[in-house]
MARBA-3410 file (N, C-alpha, C, O; in Angstrom, 1 decimal):
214
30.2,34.0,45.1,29.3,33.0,44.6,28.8,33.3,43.2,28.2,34.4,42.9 ~ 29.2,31.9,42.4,28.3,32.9,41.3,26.7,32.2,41.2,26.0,31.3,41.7 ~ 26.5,33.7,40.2,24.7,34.2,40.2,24.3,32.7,39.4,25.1,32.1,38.7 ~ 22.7,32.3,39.7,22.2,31.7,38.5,20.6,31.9,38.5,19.9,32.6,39.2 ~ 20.3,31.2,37.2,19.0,31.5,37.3,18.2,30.2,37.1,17.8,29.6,36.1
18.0,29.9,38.8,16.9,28.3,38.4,15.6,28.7,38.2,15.0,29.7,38.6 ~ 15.1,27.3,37.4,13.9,27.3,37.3,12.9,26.1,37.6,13.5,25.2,38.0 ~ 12.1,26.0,37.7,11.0,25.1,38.0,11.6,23.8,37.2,11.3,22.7,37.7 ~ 12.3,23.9,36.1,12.9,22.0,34.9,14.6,22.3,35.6,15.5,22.1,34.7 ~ 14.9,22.5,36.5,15.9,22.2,37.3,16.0,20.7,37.4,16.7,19.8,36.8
15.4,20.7,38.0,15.2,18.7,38.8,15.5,17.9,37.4,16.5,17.3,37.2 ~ 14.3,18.2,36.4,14.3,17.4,35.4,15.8,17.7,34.7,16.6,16.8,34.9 ~ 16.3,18.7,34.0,17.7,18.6,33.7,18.8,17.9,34.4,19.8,17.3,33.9 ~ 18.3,18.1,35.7,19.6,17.2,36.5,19.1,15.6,36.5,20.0,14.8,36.6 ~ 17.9,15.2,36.4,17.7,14.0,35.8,18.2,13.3,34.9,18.9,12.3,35.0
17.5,14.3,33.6,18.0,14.0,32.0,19.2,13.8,32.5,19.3,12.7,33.0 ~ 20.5,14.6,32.6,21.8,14.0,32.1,22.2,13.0,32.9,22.9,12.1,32.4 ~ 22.0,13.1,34.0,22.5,11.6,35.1,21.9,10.3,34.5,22.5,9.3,34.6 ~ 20.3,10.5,33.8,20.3,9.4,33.2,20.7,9.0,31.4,20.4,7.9,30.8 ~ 21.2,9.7,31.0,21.5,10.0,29.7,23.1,9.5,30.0,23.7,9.5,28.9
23.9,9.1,31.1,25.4,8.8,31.1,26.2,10.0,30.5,26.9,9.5,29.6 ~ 26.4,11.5,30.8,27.0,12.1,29.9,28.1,12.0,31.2,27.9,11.5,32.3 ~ 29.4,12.7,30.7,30.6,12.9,31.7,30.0,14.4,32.1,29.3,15.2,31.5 ~ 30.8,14.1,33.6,30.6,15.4,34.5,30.4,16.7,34.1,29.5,17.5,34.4 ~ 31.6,16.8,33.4,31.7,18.1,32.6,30.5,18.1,31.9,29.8,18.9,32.4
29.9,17.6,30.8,29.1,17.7,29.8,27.8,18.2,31.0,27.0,19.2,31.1 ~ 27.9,17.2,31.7,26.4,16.9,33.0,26.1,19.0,33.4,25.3,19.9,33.3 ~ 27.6,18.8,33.6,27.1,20.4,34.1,27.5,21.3,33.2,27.9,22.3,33.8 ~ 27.6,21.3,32.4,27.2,22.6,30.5,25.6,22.0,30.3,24.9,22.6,29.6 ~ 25.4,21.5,30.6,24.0,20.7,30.0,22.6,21.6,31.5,21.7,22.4,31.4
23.1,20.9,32.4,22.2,21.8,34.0,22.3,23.0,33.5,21.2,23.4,33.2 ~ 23.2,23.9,33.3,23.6,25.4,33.6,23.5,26.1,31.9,23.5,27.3,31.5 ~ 23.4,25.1,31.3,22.6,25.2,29.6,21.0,25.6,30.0,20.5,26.7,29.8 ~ 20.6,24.6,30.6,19.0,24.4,30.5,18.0,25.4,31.9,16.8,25.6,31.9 ~ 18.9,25.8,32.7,18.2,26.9,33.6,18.0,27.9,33.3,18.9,28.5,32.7
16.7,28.4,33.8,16.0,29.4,32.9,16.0,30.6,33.4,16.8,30.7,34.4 ~ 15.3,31.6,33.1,14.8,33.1,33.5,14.2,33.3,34.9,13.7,34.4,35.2 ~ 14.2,32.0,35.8,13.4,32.4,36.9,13.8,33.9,37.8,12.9,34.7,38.0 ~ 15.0,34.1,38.1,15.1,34.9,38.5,14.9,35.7,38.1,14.3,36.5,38.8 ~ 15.2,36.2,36.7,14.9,37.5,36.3,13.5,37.9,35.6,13.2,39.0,35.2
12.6,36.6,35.5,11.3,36.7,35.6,11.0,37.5,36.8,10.4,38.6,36.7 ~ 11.5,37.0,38.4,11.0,37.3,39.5,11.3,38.8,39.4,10.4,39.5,39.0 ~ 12.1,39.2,39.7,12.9,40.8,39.4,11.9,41.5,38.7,11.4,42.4,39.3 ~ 11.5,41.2,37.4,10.7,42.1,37.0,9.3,42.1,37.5,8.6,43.1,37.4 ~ 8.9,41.0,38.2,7.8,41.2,38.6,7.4,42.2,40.2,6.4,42.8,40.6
8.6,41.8,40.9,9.3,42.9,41.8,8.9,44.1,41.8,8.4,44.6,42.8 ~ 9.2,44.8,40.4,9.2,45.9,40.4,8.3,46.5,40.1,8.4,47.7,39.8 ~ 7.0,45.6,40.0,5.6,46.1,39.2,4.7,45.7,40.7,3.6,45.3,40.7 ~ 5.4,45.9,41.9,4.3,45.2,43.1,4.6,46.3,44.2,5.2,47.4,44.2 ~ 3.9,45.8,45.1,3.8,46.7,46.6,5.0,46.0,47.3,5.4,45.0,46.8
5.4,46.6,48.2,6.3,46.1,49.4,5.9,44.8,49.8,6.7,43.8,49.7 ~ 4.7,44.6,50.4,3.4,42.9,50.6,4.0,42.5,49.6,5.1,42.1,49.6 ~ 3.3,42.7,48.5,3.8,41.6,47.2,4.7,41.2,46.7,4.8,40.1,46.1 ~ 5.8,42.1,46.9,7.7,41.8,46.5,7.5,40.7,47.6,7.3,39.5,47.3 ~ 7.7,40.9,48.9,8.0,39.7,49.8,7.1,38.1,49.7,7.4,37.0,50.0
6.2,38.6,49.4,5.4,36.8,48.7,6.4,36.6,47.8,7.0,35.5,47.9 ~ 6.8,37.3,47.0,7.3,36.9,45.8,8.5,36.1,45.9,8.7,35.0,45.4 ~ 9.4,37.0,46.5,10.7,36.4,46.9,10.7,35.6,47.9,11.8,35.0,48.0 ~ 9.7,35.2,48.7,9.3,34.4,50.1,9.2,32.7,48.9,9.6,31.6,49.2 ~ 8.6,33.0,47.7,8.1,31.9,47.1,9.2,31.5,46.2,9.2,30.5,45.5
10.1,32.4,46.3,11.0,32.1,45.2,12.2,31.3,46.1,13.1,30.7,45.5 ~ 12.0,31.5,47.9,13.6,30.9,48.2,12.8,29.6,48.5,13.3,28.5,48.2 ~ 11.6,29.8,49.1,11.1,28.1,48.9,11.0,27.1,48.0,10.9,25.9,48.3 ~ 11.0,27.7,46.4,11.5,26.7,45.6,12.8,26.4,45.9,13.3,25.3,46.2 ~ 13.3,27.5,45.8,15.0,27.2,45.7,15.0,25.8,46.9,15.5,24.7,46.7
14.6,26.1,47.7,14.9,25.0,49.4,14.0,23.8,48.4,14.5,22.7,48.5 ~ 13.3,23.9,47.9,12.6,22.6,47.3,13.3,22.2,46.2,12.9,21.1,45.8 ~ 14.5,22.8,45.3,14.9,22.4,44.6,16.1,21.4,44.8,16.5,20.3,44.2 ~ 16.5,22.0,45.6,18.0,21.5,46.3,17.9,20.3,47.4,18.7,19.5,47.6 ~ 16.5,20.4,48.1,16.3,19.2,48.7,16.0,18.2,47.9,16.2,17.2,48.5
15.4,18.0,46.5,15.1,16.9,45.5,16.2,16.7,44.5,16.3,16.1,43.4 ~ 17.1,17.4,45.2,18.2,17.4,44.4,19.1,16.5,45.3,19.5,15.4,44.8 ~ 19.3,16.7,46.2,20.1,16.0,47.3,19.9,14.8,47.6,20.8,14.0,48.0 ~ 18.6,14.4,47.5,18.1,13.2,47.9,18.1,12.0,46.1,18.0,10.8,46.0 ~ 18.4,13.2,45.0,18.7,12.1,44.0,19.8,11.7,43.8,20.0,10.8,43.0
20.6,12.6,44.5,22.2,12.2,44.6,23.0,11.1,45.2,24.1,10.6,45.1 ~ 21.7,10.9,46.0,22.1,9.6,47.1,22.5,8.6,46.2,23.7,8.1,46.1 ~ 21.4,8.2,45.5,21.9,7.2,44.7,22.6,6.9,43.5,22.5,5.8,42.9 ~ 23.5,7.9,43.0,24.7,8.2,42.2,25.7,7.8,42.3,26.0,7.2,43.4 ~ 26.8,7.9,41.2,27.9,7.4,41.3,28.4,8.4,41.9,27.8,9.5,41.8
29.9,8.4,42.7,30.9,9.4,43.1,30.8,10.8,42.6,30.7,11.9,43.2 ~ 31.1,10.5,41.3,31.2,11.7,40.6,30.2,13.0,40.0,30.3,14.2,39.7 ~ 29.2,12.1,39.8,27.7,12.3,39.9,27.2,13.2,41.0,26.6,14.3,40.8 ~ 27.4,12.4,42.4,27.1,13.2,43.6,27.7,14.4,43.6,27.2,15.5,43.9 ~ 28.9,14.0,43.0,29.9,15.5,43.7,29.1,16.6,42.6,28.5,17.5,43.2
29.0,16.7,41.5,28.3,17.3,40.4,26.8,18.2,41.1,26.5,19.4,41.0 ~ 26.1,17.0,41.6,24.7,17.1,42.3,24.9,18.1,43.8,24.2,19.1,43.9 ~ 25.7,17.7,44.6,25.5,18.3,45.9,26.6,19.7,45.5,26.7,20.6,46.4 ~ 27.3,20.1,44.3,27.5,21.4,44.3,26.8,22.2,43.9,26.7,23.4,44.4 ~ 25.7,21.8,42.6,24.4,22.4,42.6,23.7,22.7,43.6,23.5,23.9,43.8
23.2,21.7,44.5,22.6,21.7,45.7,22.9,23.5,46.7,22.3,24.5,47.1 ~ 24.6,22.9,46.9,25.1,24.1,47.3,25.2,25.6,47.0,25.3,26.6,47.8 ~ 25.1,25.7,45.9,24.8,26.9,45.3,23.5,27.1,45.1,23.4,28.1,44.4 ~ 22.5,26.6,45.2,21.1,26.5,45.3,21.0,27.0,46.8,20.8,28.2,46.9 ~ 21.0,26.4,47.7,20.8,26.7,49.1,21.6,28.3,49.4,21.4,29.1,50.3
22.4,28.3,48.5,23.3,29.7,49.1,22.4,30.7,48.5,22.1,31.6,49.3 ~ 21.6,30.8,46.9,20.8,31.5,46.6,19.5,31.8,47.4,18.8,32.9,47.3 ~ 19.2,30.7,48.1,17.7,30.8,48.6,17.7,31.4,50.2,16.8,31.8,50.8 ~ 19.4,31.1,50.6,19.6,32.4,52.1,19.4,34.2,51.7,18.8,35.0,52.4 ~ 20.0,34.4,50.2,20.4,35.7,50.2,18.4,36.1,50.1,17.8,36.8,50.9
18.0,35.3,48.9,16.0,35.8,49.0,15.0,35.6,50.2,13.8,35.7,50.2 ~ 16.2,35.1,51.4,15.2,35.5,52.6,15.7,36.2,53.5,15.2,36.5,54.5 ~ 17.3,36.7,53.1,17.7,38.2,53.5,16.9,39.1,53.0,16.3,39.9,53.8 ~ 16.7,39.3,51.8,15.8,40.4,51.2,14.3,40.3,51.8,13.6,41.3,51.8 ~ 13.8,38.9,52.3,12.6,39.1,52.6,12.4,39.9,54.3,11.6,40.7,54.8
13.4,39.1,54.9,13.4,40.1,56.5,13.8,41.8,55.9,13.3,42.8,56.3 ~ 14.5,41.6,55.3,15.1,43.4,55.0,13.7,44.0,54.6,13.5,45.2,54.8 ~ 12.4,43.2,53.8,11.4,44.0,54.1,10.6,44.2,54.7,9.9,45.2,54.7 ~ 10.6,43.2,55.4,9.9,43.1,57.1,9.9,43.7,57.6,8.9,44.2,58.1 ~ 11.9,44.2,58.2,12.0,45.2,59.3,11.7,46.6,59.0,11.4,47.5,59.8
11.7,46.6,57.5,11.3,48.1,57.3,9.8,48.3,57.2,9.3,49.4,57.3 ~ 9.2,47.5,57.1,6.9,47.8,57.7,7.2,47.8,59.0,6.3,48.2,59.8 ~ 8.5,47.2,59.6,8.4,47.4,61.4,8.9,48.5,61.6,8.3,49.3,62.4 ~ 9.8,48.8,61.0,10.0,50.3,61.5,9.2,51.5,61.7,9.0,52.2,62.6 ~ 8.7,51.3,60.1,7.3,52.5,59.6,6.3,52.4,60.8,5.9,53.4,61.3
6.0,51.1,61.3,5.3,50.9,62.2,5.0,51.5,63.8,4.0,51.8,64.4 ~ 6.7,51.3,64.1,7.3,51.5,65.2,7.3,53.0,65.5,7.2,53.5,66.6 ~ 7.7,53.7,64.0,7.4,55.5,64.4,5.9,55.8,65.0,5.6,56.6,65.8 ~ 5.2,54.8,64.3,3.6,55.9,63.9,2.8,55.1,65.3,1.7,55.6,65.6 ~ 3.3,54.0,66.0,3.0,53.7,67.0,3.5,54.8,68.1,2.7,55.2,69.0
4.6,55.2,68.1,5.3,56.1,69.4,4.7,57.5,69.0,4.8,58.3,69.9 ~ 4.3,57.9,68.3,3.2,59.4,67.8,1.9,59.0,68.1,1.0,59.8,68.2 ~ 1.6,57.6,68.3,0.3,57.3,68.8,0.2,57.3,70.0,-0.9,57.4,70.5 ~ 1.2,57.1,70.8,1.3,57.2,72.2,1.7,58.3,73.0,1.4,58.6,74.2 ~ 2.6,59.2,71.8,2.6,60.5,72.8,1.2,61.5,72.4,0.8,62.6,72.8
0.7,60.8,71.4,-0.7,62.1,71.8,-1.5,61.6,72.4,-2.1,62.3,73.2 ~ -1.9,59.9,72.4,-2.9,59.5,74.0,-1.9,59.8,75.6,-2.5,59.7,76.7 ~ -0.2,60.1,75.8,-0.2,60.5,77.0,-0.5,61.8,77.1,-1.1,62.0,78.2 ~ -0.2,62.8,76.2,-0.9,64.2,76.3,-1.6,64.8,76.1,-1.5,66.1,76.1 ~ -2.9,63.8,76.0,-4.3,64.4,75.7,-5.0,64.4,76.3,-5.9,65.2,76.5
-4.8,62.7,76.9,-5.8,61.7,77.5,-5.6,62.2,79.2,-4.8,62.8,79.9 ~ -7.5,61.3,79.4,-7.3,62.0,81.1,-7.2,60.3,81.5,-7.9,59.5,81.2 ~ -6.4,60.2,82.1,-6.6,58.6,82.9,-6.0,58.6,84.1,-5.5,59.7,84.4 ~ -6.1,57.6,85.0,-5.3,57.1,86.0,-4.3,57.3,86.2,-3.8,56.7,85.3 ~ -3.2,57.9,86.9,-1.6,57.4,87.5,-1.7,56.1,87.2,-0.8,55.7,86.5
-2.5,55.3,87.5,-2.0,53.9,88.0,-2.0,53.6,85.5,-1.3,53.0,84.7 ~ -2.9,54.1,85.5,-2.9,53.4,83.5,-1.6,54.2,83.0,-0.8,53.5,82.3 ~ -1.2,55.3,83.4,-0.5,56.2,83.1,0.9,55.5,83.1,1.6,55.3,82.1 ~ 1.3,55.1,84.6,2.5,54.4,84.8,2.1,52.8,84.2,3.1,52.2,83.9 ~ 1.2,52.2,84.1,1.2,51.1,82.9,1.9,51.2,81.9,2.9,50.7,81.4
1.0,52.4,81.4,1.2,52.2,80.0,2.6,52.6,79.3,3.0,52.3,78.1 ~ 3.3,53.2,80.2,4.8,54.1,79.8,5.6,52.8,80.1,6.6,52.4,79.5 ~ 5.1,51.9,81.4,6.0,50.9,81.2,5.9,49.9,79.8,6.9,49.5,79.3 ~ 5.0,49.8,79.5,5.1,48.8,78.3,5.6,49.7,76.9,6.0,49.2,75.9 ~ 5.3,51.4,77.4,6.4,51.9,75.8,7.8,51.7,76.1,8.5,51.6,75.2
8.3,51.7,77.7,9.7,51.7,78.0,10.4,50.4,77.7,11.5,50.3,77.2 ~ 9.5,49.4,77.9,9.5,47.9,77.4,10.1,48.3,75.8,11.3,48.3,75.3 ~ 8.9,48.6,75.1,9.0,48.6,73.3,10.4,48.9,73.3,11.3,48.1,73.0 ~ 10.5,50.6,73.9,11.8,51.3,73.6,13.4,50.4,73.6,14.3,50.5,72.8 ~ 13.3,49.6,74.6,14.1,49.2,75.1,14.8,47.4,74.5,15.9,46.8,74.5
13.4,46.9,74.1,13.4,46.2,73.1,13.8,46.1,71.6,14.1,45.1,70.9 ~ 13.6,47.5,71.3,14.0,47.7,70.1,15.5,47.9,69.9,16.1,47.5,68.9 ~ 16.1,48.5,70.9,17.2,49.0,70.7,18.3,47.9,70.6,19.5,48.0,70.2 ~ 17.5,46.7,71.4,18.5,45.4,71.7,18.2,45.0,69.9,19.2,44.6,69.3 ~ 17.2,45.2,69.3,16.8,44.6,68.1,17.9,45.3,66.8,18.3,44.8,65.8
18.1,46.8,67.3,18.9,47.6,66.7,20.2,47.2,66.3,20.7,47.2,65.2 ~ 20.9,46.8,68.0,22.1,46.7,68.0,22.4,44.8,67.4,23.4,44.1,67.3 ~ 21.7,44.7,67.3,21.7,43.0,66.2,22.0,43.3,64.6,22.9,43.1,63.8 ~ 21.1,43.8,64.6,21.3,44.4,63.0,21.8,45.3,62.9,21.6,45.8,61.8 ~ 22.7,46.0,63.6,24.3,46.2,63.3,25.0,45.4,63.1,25.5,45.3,62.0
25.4,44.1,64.4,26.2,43.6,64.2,25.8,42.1,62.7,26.8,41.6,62.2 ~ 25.0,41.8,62.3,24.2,41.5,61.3,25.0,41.8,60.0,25.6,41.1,59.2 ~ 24.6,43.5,60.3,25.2,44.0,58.6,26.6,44.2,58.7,27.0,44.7,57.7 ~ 27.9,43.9,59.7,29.1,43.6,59.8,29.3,41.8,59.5,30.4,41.5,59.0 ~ 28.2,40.8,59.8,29.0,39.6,59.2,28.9,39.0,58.1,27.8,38.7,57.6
29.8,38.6,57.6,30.1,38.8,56.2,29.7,36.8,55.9,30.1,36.4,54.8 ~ 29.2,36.0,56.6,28.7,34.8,56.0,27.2,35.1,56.1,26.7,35.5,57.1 ~ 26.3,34.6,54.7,25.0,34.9,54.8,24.4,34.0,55.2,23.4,33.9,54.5 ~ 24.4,32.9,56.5,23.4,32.0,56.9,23.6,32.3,58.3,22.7,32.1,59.1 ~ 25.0,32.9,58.9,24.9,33.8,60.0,24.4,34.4,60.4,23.9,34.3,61.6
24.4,35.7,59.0,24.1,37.2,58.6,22.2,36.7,58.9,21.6,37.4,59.7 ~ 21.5,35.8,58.3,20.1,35.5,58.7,19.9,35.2,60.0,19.4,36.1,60.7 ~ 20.1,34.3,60.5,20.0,33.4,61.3,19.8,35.0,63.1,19.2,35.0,64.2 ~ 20.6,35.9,62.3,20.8,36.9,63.3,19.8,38.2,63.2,19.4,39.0,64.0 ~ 19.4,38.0,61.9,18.4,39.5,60.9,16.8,38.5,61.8,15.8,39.1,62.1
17.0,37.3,62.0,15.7,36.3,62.4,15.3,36.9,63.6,14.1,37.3,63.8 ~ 16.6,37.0,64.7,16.1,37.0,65.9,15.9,38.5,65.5,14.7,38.8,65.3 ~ 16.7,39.6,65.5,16.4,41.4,65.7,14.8,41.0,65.4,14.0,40.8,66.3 ~ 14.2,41.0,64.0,12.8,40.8,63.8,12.2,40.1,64.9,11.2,40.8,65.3 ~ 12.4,39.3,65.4,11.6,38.5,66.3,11.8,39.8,67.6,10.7,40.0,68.1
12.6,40.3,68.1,12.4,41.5,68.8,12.0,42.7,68.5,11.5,43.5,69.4 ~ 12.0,43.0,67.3,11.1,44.1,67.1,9.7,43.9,66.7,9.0,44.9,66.4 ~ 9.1,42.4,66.8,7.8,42.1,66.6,7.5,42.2,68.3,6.4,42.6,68.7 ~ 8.7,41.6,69.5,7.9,42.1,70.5,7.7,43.2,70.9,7.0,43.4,71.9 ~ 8.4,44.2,70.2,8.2,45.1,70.7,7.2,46.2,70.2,6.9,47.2,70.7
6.9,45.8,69.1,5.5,46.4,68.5,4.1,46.0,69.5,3.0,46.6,69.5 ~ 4.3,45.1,70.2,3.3,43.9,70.8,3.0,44.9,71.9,2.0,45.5,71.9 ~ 4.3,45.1,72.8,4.5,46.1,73.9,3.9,47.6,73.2,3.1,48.0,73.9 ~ 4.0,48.1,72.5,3.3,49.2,71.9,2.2,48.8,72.0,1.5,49.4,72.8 ~ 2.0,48.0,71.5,0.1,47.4,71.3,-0.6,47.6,72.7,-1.5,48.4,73.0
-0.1,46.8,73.2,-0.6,46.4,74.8,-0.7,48.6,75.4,-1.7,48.9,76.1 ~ 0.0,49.2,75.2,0.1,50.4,75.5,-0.9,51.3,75.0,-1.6,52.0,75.8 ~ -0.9,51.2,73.5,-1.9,51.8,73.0,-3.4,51.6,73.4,-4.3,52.4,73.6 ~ -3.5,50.4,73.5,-4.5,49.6,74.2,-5.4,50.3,74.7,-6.5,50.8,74.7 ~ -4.1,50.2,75.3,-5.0,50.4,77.6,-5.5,51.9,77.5,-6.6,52.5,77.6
-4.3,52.4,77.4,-4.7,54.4,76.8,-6.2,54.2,76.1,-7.1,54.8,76.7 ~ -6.4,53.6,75.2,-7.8,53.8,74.4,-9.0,53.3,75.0,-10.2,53.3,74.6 ~ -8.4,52.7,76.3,-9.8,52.9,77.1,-10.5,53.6,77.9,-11.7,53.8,78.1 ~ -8.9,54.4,78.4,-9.4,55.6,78.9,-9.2,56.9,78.8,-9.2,57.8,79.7 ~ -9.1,57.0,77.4,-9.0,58.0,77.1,-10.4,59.5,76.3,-11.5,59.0,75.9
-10.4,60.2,76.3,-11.6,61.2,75.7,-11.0,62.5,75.2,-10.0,63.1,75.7 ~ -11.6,62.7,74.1,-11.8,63.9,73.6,-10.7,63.4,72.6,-11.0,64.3,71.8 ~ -9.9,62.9,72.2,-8.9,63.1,71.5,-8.8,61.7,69.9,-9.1,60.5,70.0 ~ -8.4,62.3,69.0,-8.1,61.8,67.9,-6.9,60.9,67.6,-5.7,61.2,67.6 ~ -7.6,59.5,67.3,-6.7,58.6,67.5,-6.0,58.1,66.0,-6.5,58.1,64.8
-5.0,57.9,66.3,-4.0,57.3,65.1,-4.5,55.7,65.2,-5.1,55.3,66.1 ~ -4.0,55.1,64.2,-4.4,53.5,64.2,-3.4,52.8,65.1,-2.2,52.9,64.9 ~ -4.0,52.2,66.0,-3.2,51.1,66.2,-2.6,49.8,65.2,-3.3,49.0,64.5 ~ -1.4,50.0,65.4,-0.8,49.1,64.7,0.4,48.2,64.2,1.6,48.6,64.2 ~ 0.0,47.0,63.7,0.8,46.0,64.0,0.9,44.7,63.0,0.3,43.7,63.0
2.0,45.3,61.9,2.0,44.5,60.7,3.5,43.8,60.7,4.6,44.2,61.0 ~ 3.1,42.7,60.3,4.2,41.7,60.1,4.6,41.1,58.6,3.9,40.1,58.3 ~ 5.3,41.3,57.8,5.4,40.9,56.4,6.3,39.7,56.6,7.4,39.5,57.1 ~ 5.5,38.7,55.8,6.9,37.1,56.3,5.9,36.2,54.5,6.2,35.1,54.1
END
């Protein structure tokens, strides 16, 4: 696919020349004339942010793109043949850019889940080896880390098979769910850590915790 760089006078370009009568060809030297630096505005500002802030960033950048391509599609309707066809390949290649910046935004997701997921399981083996509690909280609470554990690894083996398929609205659609299982299984940590910190004494606790970047 090739790269481009839309910008916010997208729409209006693809206005101007559909109503200006130019031929096809001209229509699109003229769109792909007038799109700007958005992306590599975004890029740089990327690299001047936190992990949180790259993902707003790029989160705001595929929703234009989905907003550009939807007011794009819908002005196509009422075009000539050739027009449309001009309009809905823009479209397409719009929509194809705005899958790949919400691959990048789960790809930063799962890694605050991950960071997460270590410092959760070091929170739980020092409340099971420190803490004085019940058998009965005891066998709770291991069940809901066996839960996490176990949850994760289904989350794991997704995003393998994920980073083997080679269409990117697949490749998402599949990066969506692993996240959505490694959010429950942070949950199952939660609920674990929990219960331990009620009954637990004498010992020094790590934070519970449970961050989601979207």
């Amino acid at each position: 696919m090739k790269t481009k760089n839309y910008s916010l006078t997208l729409l209006a370009a693809v206005t101007y020349v559909v109503m200006n009568g130019q031929t096809p060809n001209n229509k699109a030297h003229t769109i792909r004339k007038d799109l700007m630096s958005y992306k590599n505005q975004t890029t740089q500002q990327q690299s001047k942010t936190s992990n949180n802030s790259t993902s707003d960033i790029i989160e705001k950048k595929a929703a234009h793109l989905d907003s550009i391509a939807t007011k794009i599609k819908a002005a196509a309707a009422s075009r000539s043949a050739a027009e449309k066809a001009l309009m809905l390949e823009e479209v397409s290649d719009i929509q194809k850019e705005a899958v790949i910046e919400k691959i990048k935004v789960i790809e930063l997701s799962i890694k605050v889940k991950e960071e997460h997921y270590t410092l959760n399981n070091q929170t739980l083996t020092s409340l099971l080896s420190l803490s004085k509690k019940s058998i009965d909280v005891i066998d709770r609470a291991e069940n809901y880390r066996i839960d996490a554990s176990i949850i994760w690894q289904t989350a794991k083996k997704i995003l393998a098979e994920a980073s083997m398929e080679k269409e990117n609205e697949a490749k998402l659609g599949m990066m969506n769910n692993a996240e959505e299982e490694e959010a429950l299984a942070l949950v199952k940590q939660t609920k674990a850590i929990s219960l331990l910190n009620k009954f637990s004494t004498q010992v020094t606790f790590l934070p519970v915790t449970y961050v989601c970047v979207k």
